[in-house]
Steps between C-alpha positions, in 0.01 A plus 500: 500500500189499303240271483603326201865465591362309820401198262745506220672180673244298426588466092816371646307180508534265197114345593345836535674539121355130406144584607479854313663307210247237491246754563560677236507211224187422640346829507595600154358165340176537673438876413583365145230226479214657711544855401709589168513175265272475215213158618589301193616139453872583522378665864326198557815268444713755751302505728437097508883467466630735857125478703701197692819694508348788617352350799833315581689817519200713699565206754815529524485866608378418894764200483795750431339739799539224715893478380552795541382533883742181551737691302430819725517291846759306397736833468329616809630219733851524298582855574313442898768190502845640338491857637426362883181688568638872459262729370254231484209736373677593275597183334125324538377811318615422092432169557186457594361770305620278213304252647213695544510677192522196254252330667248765441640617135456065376154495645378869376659395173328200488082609543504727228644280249266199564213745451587578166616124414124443649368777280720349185346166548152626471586678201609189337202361604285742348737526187411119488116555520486730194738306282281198595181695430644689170586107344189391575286789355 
């Protein structure tokens, strides 16, 4: 069995699924505004109008890590409790490495994105300064 076939059960999970989806939203909006959008007033207005939504749904990302290691344990304790104990490494295996593994994939998801919402916001701020400076002049 190779390496990759080893973790293939974890996209079983419906949170692991949730976080990459949210992730990705998130992801693509941000490399929009910081890297490929025009800095115009329509940019402006975008960016004003999902900056909150943006940082609701980075947050989100360690919450859903922390369902899915409930999610993980729960199944863990299930299979420990309705197959009697047999094989018991065996059974504690899939679950908790969906435990472990959405833990770590909400919070690796999350640190990224809030650098770039962080590095948005101070190109607003700067977008600000020479729109200010440009009306004045």
């Amino acid at each position: 069995m190779s390496a990759l076939e080893e973790y293939l059960f974890l996209l079983n999970s419906l949170v692991i699924w949730a976080i990459l989806g949210v992730a990705f939203v998130c992801y693509g909006l941000l490399l929009k505004f910081c890297f490929l959008q025009q800095r115009d007033n329509d940019w402006f207005e975008l960016t004003q109008f999902w900056n909150q939504g943006l940082r609701q749904m980075l947050t989100s990302l360690p919450l859903l890590g922390l369902l899915g290691t409930i999610t993980g344990l729960m199944t863990t304790f299930k299979s420990m409790a309705t197959d009697g104990g047999v094989a018991l490494q065996e059974l504690m295996t899939g679950g908790i490495g969906e435990a472990l593994f959405s833990t770590q994939l909400g919070l690796v998801m999350v640190v990224p994105g809030l650098l770039m919402l962080a590095l948005l916001n101070h190109q607003r701020c700067n977008w600000m300064i020479r729109r200010a400076h440009e009306i004045v002049d």
